[in-house]
N, C-alpha and C positions, 0 to 999 in steps of 0.2 A: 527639278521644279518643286518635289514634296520637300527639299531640302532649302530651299528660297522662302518658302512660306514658311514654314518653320521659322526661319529667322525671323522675317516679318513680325512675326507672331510673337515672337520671345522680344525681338524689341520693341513693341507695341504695350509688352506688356511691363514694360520698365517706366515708362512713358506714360501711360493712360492711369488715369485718376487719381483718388490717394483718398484719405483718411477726413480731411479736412476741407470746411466748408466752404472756409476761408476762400482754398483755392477754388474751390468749384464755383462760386460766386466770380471769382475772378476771370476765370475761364468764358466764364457763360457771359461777363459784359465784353470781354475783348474780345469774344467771336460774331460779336453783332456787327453789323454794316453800321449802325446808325452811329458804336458807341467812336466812330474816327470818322463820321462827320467834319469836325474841328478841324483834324489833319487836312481833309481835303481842300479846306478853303484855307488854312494856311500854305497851302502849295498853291492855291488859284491865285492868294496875294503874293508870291511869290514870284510869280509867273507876269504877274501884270506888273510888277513893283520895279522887275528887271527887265522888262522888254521897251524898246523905244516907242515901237508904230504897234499901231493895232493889227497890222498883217501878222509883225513876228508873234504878238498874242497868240492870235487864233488859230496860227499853225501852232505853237506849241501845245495847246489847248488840246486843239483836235487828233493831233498824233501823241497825247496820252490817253485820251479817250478810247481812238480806235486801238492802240496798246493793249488797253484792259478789254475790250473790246471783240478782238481775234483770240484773246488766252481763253476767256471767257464760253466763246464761243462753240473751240475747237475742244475744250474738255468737257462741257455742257453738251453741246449741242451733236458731237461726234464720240471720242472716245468713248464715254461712259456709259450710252446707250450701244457701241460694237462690243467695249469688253464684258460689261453687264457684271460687274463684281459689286456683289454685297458690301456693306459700309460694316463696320465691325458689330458695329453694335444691332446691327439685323440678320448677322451670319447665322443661318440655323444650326452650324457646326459649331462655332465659335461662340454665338453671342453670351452663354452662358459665363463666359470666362472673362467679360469685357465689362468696367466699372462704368456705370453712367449718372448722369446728372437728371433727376428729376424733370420733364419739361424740355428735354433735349432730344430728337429725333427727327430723322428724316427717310425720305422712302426714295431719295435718289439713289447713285449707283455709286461706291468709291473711286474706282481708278479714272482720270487721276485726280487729283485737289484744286480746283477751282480757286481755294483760299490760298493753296501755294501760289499759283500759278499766275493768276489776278495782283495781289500783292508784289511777289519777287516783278512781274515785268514790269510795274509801274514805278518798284525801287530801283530796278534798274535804266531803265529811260531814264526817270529823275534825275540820278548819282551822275550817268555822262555828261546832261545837262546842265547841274550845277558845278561839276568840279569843288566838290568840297567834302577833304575828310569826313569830317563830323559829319554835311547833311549822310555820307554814305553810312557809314556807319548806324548813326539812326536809322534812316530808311531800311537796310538790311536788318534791324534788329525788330525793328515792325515786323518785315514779312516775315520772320520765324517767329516772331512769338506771336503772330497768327497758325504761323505752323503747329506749334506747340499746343495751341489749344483744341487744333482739330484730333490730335492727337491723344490728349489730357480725356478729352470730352468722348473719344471711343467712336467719330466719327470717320475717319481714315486712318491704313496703315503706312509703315513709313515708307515703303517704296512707290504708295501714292503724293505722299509730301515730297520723295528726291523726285520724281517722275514731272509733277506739275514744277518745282523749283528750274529743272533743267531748260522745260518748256518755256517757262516764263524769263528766265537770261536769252533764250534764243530769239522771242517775241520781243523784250524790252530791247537787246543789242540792234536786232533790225531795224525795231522802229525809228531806234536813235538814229543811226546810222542814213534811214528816207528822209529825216526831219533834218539830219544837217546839210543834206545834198540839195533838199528846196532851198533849205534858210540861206544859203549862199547865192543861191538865184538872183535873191533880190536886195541883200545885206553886204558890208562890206565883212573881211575877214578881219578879226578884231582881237587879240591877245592882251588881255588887260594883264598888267604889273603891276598891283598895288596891295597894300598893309590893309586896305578897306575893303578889295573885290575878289573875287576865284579869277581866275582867267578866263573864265567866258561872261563874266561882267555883272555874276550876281553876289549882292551886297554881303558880308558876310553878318553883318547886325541884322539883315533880314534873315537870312539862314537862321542866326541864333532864334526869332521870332519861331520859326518851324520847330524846330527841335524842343523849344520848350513849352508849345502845346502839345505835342508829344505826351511829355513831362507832364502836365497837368491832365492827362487822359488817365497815364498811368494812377497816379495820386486819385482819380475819381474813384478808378475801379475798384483802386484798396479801400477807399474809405467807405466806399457804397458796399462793400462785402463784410466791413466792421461794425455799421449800421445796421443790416439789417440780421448780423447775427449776434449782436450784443447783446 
């Protein structure tokens, strides 16, 4: 176990902050809830853009909500208060050795990540749903480089990011998996073929819509970190 930590620690410390303010700015807007606002409503229009009836909506709706919901939940509201592990940068052992960002602190518990966990199960519900490279691709590269900044920022270590990641494929896989066994309930089964859709019938011009407010969150963050350190 002294020998787990240990590693932890060493790649924690590969990982955690740096020199530059640039990134520390960066950091600190992609770890905010509010700064993928955007994303989220370009997944809602996604969602409404490609469903027919308002039933198949509001199941989809509803089983990514309660997705993030049970991750949420179970790392929040269970593990982190049984394991009760210090977050790096309040370790009375450690914290000394851990770079932080001004402004940046919390008095919850690290194990496991919330922002892994949260993130990866709603990329992965998504990715089954839409059937498309690219949106996966994106999506997965969201939930790490949320990962990366809990990391960056000295808020958790990384076997609280693999911990919540694993968690969150298990929550996003299932959820999928309850939401297509409703949708079939009352939808027919439906394989789309075409140069224009995924195979489960969402546009792929819409997809490109998600991905490149993605793209323009990213582009925020640098430029709001070039502003206010010019």
């Amino acid at each position: 176990m002294t020998e787990l930590l240990n590693i932890d620690r060493w790649l924690l410390a590969l990982l955690n902050g740096s020199d530059s303010l640039f990134l520390d700015s960066v950091a600190t807007t992609l770890t905010a809830g509010m700064t993928w606002v955007p994303l989220y409503f370009a997944l809602l229009y996604l969602v409404v853009k490609n469903n027919d009836t308002m039933a198949q909506i509001m199941l989809t709706i509803v089983c990514a909500v309660v997705c993030v919901l049970i991750s949420s939940t179970v790392a929040d509201g269970i593990v982190k208060p049984l394991v009760a592990r210090p977050r790096p940068l309040n370790d009375p052992v450690y914290k000394d050795a851990v770079d932080t960002v001004a402004g940046m602190f919390s008095r919850q518990y690290s194990f496991f990540s919330g922002h892994a966990s949260n993130t990866f199960s709603l990329a992965i519900f998504m990715a089954f749903l839409i059937r498309s490279r690219l949106a996966t691709c994106f999506l997965v590269f969201w939930s790490l480089l949320n990962c990366w900044t809990r990391l960056y920022l000295g808020m958790h270590y990384p076997s609280d990011i693999v911990a919540g990641l694993l968690w969150g494929a298990m929550v996003g896989t299932g959820m999928y998996y309850l939401y297509r066994y409703l949708y079939y309930r009352f939808s027919p089964r439906i394989s789309y073929v075409s140069s224009q859709y995924t195979r489960t019938g969402y546009a792929y011009a819409d997809v490109d819509v998600m991905c490149a407010v993605m793209v323009f969150i990213l582009l925020y963050a640098a430029i709001k970190a070039v502003i206010v350190f010019v």
